[in-house]
N, C-alpha and C positions, 0 to 999 in steps of 0.2 A: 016890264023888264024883259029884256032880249036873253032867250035860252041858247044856252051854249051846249053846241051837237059834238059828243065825244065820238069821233073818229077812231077807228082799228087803230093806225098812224100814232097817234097822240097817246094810243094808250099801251100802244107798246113800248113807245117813249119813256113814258111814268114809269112802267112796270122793269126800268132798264136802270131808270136812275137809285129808284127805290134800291134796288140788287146792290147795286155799287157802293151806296152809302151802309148800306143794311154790312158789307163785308168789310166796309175800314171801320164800323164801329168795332164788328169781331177781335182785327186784327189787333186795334190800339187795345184793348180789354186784352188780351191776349199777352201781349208784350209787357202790360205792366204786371202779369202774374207771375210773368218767366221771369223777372229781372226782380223782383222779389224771393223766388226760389231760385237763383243761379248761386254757388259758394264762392265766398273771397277768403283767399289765400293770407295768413297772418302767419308769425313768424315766433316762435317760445325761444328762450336765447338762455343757454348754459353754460357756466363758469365752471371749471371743475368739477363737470357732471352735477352742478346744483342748478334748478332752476331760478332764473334770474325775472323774467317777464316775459312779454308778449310786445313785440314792436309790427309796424307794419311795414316796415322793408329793411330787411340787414346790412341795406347800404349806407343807412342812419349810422348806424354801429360803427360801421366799418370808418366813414368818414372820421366818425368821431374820433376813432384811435387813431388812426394818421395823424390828426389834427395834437392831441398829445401829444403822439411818439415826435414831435417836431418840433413842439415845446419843449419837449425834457434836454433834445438834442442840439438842441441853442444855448439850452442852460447849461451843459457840460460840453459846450466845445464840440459840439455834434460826435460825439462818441456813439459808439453801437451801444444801440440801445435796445432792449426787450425785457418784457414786463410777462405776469401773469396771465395777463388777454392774448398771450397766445396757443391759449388752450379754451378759446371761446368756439362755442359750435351752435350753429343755428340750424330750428328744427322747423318743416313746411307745417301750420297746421291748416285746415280746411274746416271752415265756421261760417254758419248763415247770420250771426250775428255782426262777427268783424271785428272784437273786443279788441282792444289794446291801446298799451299807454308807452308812446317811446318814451316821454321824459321820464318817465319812475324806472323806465329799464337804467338810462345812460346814468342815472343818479347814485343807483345801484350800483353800476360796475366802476364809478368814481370811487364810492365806496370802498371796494374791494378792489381798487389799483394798486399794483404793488410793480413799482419798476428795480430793473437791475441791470450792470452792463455787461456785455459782453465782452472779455480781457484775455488774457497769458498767462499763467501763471510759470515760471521758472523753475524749477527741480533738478537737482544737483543728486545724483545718486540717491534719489526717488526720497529727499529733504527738499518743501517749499523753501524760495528763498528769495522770492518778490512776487508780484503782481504789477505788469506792465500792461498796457495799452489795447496792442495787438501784438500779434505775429512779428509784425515788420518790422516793430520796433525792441520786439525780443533780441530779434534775429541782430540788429544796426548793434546792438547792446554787448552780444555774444562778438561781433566781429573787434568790439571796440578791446576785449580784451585779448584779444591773438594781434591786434595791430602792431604792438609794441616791440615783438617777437620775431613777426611778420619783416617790420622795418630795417629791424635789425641785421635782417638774413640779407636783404635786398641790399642796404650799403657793404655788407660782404662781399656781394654777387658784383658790386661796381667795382669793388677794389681790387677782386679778380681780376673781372675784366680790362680793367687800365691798366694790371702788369702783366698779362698776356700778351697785349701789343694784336693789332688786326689780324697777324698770319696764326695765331690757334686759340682764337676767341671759343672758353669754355662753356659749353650753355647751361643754364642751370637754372632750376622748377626748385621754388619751397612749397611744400604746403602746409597746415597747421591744423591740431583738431585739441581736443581737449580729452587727457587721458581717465577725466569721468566721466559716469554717464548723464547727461544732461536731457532733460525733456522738454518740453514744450506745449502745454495743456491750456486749449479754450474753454474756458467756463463762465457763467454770468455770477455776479462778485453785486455785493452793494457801492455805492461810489466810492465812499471811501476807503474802498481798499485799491483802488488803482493808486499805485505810486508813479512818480516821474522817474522814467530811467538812470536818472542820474543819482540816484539816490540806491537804486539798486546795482548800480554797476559800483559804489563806493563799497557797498557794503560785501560785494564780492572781493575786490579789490583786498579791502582793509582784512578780510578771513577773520580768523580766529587765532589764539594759541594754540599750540599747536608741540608737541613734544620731536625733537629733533638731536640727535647727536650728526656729528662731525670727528672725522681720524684727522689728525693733526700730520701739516704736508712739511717738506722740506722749505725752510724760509717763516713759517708761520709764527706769530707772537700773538699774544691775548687782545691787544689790540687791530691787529690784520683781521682778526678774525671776529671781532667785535663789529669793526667797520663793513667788512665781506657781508655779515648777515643783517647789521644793522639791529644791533642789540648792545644794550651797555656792555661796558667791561664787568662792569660789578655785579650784572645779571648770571655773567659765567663764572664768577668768580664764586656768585650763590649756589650756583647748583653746581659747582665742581670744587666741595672744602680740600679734595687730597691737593689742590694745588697748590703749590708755597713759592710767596716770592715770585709769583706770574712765570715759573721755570716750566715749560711745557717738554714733553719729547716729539719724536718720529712717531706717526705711530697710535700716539696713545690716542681714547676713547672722552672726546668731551661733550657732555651735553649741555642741551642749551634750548632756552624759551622761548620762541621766537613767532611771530605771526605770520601764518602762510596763507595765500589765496587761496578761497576756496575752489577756485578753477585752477588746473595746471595746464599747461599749453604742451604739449611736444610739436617740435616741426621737423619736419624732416626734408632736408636739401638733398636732391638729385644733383650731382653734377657731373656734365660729360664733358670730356676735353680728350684730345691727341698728347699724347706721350711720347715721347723720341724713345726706342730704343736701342743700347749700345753696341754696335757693329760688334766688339769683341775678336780677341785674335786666335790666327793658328800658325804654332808655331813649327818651322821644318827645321829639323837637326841637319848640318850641311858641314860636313868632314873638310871642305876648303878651305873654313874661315876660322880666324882664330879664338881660341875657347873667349866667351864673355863677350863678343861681337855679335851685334846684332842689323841686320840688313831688312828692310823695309821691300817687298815685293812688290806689292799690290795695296794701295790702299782701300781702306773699307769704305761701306755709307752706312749710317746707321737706319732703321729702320722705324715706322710709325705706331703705333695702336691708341686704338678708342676706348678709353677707360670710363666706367661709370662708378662715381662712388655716391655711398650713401652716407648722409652724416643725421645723425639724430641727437636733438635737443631737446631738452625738457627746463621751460622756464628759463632760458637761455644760458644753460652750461648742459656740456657737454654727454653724451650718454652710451654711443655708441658715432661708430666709422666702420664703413668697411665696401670691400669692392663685391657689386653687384653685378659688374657686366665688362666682359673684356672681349675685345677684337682688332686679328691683326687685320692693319690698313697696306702695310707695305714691309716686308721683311729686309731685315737686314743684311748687308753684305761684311764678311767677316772680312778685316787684316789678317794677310800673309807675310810674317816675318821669317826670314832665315836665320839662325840661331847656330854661330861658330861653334865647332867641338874640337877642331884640330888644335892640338897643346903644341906650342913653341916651349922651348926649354927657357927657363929664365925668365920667361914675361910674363907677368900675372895678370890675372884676368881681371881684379880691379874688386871682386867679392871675394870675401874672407870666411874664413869656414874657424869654426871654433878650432882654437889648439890643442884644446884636452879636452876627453868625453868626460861626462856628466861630472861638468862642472858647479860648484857652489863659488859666487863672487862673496870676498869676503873685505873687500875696500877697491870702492870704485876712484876714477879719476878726477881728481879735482883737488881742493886746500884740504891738507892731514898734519893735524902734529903741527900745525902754524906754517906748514912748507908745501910746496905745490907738489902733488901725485902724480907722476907724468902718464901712470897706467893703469892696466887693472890686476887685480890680486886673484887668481881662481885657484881652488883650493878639488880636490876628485881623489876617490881612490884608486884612478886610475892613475898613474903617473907617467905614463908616455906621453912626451910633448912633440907635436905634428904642427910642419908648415903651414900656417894660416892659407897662404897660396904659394903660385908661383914663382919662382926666384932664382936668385942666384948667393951663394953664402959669400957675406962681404967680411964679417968675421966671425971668430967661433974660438973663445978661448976664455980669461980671465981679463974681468972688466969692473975696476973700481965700484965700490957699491952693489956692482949689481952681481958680483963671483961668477960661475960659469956662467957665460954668455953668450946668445949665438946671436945677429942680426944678418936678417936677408935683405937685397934688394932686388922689387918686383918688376924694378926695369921699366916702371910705370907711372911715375914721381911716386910712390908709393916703399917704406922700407917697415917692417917688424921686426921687434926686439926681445928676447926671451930671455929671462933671467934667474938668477939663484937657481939654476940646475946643479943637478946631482951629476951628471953625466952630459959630455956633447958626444955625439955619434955622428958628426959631417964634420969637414974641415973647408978652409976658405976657396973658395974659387968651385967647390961642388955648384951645381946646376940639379934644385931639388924642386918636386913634383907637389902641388897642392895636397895635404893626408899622408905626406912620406914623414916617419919616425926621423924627428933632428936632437932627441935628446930625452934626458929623464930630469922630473921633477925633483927640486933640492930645497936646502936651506942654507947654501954658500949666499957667500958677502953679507950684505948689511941685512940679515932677515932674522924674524922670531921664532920662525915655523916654516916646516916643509912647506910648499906655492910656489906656484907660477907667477912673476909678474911679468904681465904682457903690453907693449905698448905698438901704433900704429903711429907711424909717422908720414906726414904727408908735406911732399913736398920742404924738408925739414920743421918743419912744425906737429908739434904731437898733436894727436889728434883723443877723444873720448873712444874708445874701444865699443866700445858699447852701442853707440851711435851706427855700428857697422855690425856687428854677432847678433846672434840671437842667442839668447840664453836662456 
C-alpha cells in the first residue's frame, strides 16, 4: 500500500475547511434557538370594555364588519348604518406561545351584534314628531310645508308685476320660516322606527284639535265662516249654544274646533317699487283777476320715490304691512296757480257761502208731502240771512208761496232764492257783496215755523243746495 505524505499545503487546507463547516454548524444551531425565542404579536379584542378573545390580526375583525355593515345596508336600502362594534378596541399582546382562535372571537362578536340606524329625528317645540331618513330629507320635508305659502306669494309677485307694466317693475323677496321652534336631531333609532316622509309630513299637515275663537267681520254668516275654517256649521253651533237662529253680530266672540298644523309658516314679502309723487300746488292771491278765477302759471312734474314695504303672513292671511324703507329719487315740481280776489259787483264767483251761521237743515231737497221741494229748509238762532255770493237783486218783495222774498242773480247762469223772511233790507236793482245782510229770517207765506228756505238755481233749473254748501 502506497503512503500518502501529508503536506503543510494539504493541511492547512483541512484545517480551513474543518473551520468553515465547524462555524455554519454554529450559526444554523443558533438561528433555530433565536427563532424559538423571538415573540409574536397577537391581538385580545374588547366589546365594551369586555374581553371578547384573542385573534391574530385585527384585520380579520375589521374585514368582517365591513362585510356585515354591507349586508344590513342592502337589506335596508343602503341606509346609514351603525352597530354596537363601534366601540370595539384591539389590544397588542406579545406571547411566545402565539394562542389564539379568530373563529371563536368573530362567533362571539356575531353574538353580541346589535345594529341600528342612523336617522332625524323632527321636534316641533322640543315635541318628537317623526323619525325620517336623514337630514336631507328632513330638510325636502320642512320645505314641502312653507311651498304652499311660498307659491302663493310668488303668483302675487306675477300679478304685480304684470300690472306694473316694464317702466316701474316692483322687485320683491318672500321668504318663509316657521313661527315654532323646530329641531333637527341625528340619532341611531332601531329600523323600525324610520318612517317615509310622507307619512310624517301628513301628520304635520293633518295637526291636531286645537281650541280657536274668531270675532265676527262685517258680511259674515255661520256658514262663511264654517267654510273659511273648514269646520261643520253644527260644530259652531256646538260650541256657541247663545246663538239662535244662526243670527251672529259685528263683533261678537265665536269659538270654534278646528284642526291646525302643527307647523305655522309666516312669510314675509319685501317689496320695493317707485312711487310717483304729487307735484301739488301753490297758489298766488292776484288782485287783477276776478274773485273765483283761477289761472294756471307754471305747470308742475310730479316727483319719484323708492318705497319698501313689508307685508307679513302667517298661514296665508294677513298679519302686519308696513313701510320699512323710503327714498326720494326725484322731487317734485310744485303748480303755480293765480287765484283772482278782485270782486266785480254783480258777478258771482260761482261758490256759495252758507246764508245763515250755524245752521240746522230741517228738510232737504227733493219729494215732500207728495210734491217736489225745490230747496233747502235751514232753521239757526241766528236769523240774519246773507248773500250766498255775488249778485245783483232781481227782486225783493212778496212772492206767492214763498211771502217775503228776495232772489239774486249772480250774472253767472247762476240765480238764489230766499224765502218766508221776516224782513228784506235790499231792494231790486241793489248790487250786493257775497256775506252782505239781505234780510231776516221769518215764517211769511206758506210756512209752519220761523226758516229759511233757500234754493240755487242753475241755469233756470233748481239745483240740490246741498250739492254746493257745506253744512
Amino acid at each position: 500500500m502506497k503512503k500518502r505524505i501529508v503536506t503543510p499545503g494539504l493541511l492547512l487546507e483541512l484545517l480551513q475547511w474543518g473551520t468553515a463547516f465547524a462555524v455554519i454548524v454554529a450559526v444554523l444551531i443558533s438561528g433555530r434557538w433565536f427563532a424559538k425565542a423571538q415573540p409574536v404579536y397577537r391581538f385580545d379584542v374588547f366589546l365594551d370594555d369586555q374581553h371578547v378573545g384573542t385573534v391574530s390580526d385585527p384585520e380579520i375583525v375589521k374585514q368582517w364588519k365591513a362585510a356585515r355593515y354591507e349586508e344590513v345596508g342592502r337589506q335596508y336600502d343602503h341606509a346609514r348604518v351603525t352597530s354596537n362594534l363601534e366601540q370595539l378596541r384591539f389590544e397588542g399582546n406579545k406571547t411566545f406561545q402565539g394562542a389564539y382562535d379568530n373563529d371563536a372571537v368573530i362567533a362571539a362578536l356575531n353574538d353580541k351584534l346589535v345594529f341600528a340606524f342612523l336617522a332625524t329625528e323632527i321636534r316641533i317645540d322640543g315635541t318628537p314628531v317623526g323619525i325620517v331618513r336623514d337630514v336631507f330629507t328632513a330638510a325636502a320635508l320642512l320645505d314641502e310645508v312653507k311651498a304652499p305659502f311660498l307659491n302663493a306669494s310668488k303668483e302675487k309677485e306675477v300679478g304685480i308685476l304684470s300690472e306694473a307694466g316694464d317702466g316701474n317693475r316692483p322687485k320683491v323677496k318672500v321668504t318663509a320660516e316657521f313661527t315654532q321652534d323646530v329641531q333637527l336631531l341625528e340619532m341611531a333609532v332601531a329600523p323600525g322606527r324610520v318612517e317615509l316622509s310622507e307619512a310624517v309630513l301628513n301628520r304635520i299637515l293633518s295637526g291636531a284639535a286645537q281650541p280657536l275663537t274668531y270675532t265676527v267681520q262685517k258680511g259674515d254668516c255661520i256658514s262663511l265662516i264654517a267654510q273659511r275654517f273648514q269646520v261643520a256649521a253644527d260644530v259652531i253651533r256646538a260650541n256657541n249654544p247663545e246663538i239662535k237662529k244662526d243670527l251672529i253680530r259685528v263683533g261678537q266672540i265665536i269659538k270654534l274646533s278646528v284642526n291646525q298644523p302643527l307647523l305655522s309658516v309666516k312669510t314675509v314679502e319685501t317689496r320695493t317699487e317707485q312711487v310717483r309723487i304729487a307735484s301739488g300746488i301753490v297758489y298766488e292771491k292776484d288782485s287783477e283777476l276776478q274773485a273765483g278765477v283761477i289761472q294756471i302759471v307754471a305747470n308742475g312734474k310730479p316727483g319719484w320715490k323708492q318705497v319698501t314695504y313689508e307685508a307679513v303672513r302667517v298661514n296665508g292671511e294677513p298679519a302686519s304691512e308696513s313701510v320699512v324703507d323710503e327714498a326720494i329719487l326725484e322731487l317734485p315740481v310744485r303748480t303755480v296757480v293765480k287765484q283772482g280776489t278782485k270782486v266785480i259787483p254783480g258777478v258771482g264767483t260761482g261758490k256759495f257761502a252758507l246764508p245763515v251761521l250755524q245752521p240746522k237743515v230741517t228738510s232737504e231737497f227733493g219729494w215732500r208731502w207728495g210734491k217736489s221741494h225745490n230747496g233747502t229748509d235751514f232753521v239757526s238762532e241766528q236769523k240774519a240771512i246773507m248773500a250766498a255770493d255775488h249778485g245783483k237783486v232781481t227782486f225783493a218783495g212778496w212772492k206767492s208761496g214763498y211771502g217775503n222774498c228776495i232772489v239774486i242773480d249772480h250774472q253767472n247762469g247762476y240765480e238764489t232764492l230766499y224765502g218766508h223772511l221776516s224782513k228784506v233790507v235790499v231792494r231790486e236793482g241793489d248790487g250786493v257783496k257775497k256775506g252782505d245782510k239781505i234780510g231776516v229770517m221769518g215764517s211769511t207765506g206758506n210756512s209752519t215755523g220761523v226758516h229759511l228756505h233757500f234754493e240755487i238755481i242753475k241755469n233756470g233749473q233748481q239745483q240740490n243746495p246741498l250739492k254746493y254748501l257745506s253744512v
